[in-house]
Each structure stands twice: as structure tokens, then as C-alpha cells.
N, C-alpha and C positions, 0 to 999 in steps of 0.2 A: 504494500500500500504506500501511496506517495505520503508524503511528511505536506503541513501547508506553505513549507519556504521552498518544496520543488515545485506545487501548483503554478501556473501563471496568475499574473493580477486580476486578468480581467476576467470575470464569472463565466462570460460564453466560453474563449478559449480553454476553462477548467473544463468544462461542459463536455465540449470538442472532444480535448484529450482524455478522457473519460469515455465517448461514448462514439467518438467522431471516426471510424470508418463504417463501410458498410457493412462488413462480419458482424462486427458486437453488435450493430443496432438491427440486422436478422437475427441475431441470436438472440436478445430482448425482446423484437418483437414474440419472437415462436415462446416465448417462457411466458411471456403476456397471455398471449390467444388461449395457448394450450396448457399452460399452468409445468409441472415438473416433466421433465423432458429426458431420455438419455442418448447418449452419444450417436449413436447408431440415427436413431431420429432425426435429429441435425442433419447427417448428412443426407435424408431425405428431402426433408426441406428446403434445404441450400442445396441442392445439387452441386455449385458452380464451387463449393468449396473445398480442400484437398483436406484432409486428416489432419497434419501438420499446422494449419493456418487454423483449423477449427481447436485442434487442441493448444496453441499459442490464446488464442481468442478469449476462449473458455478460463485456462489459467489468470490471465490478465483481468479480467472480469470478478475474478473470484479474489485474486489478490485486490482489488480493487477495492472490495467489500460491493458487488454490486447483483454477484450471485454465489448463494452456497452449492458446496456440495454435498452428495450423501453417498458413503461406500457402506453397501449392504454386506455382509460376510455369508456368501454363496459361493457355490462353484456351478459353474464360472461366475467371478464376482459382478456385481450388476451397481451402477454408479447412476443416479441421477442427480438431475441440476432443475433449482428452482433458484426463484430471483430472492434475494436476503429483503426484509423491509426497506432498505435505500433504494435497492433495487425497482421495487413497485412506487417508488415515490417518481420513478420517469414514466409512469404509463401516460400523464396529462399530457409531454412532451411529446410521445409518441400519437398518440391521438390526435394533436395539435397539425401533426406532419402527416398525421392519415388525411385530413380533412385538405388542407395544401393541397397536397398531392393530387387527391380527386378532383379539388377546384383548377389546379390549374391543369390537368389531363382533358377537366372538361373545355375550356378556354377563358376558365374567370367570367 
């Protein structure tokens, strides 16, 4: 987790770097929609993502404080991921970019 003297000053750019590529904010969406999620699932949803950049994504996220994990003790072990309380405090954000989105696909 970042310290607040490596955050940037300004709250968007915290924001950004927090949440600002595409991966994490598919990955957040899909934890939103569909609530606890595992790996495997991900990469249905994202097709377009490789294992690597999903489990970078994931890790980053969770160090983040933005989604937990849960390791189940099975064999073969089984891992889900749901979003921590901070987490679900982006869904207004996300929502906000839902609506955008639709508006300007439609033409505004």
C-alpha cells in the first residue's frame, strides 16, 4: 500500500493511480456486477487479458486495500476476490462512467 507522501497532491491523479488503467477498472467493474469473483472468471470476462497482467492487476489492487482476498484450504485450492469496503466506496465512480459512457455512445 502506498504511504500519503508517495500519493500525488492532486485527488484525481490519486484517483488515477489507484484505479486509472483499464484492467483494474474491469476488474472492479466485474467485483461490482457480480459481487466475489475467482480467477479463472476474470479471465472470462476480460478475454483480452493474459494471466500475468491479471495477476499483477489483482495483486496491486489488493495491496492497494481496494480488494480482499480469500484462500479457501481445498484441493485444489480455490481463491476468491471481492472488493474490501474502500473498494465498494468506487461503485458511485463507476456508475458515474457507466452513464458517460452510454451518453456519449448515444451522441449526448
Amino acid at each position: 500500500m502506498l504511504t500519503k507522501e508517495e500519493l500525488p497532491h492532486c485527488p484525481v491523479a490519486t484517483t488515477v493511480q489507484l484505479i486509472g488503467n483499464k484492467w483494474k477498472l474491469l476488474i472492479i467493474r466485474d467485483l461490482i456486477l457480480n459481487g466475489k469473483q475467482r480467477f479463472c472468471e476474470f479471465l472470462k470476462s476480460i478475454p483480452a487479458i493474459s494471466k500475468k497482467v491479471l495477476t499483477d492487476n489483482l495483486r496491486a489492487l489488493e495491496s492497494d486495500g481496494l480488494l480482499e482476498r480469500e484462500i479457501f484450504a481445498e484441493v485444489p485450492p480455490r481463491v476468491e476476490y471481492s472488493l474490501s469496503p474502500l473498494g465498494k466506496s468506487l461503485k458511485p465512480i463507476l456508475d458515474a462512467m457507466a452513464v458517460w459512457g452510454t451518453d456519449y455512445k448515444n451522441g449526448l
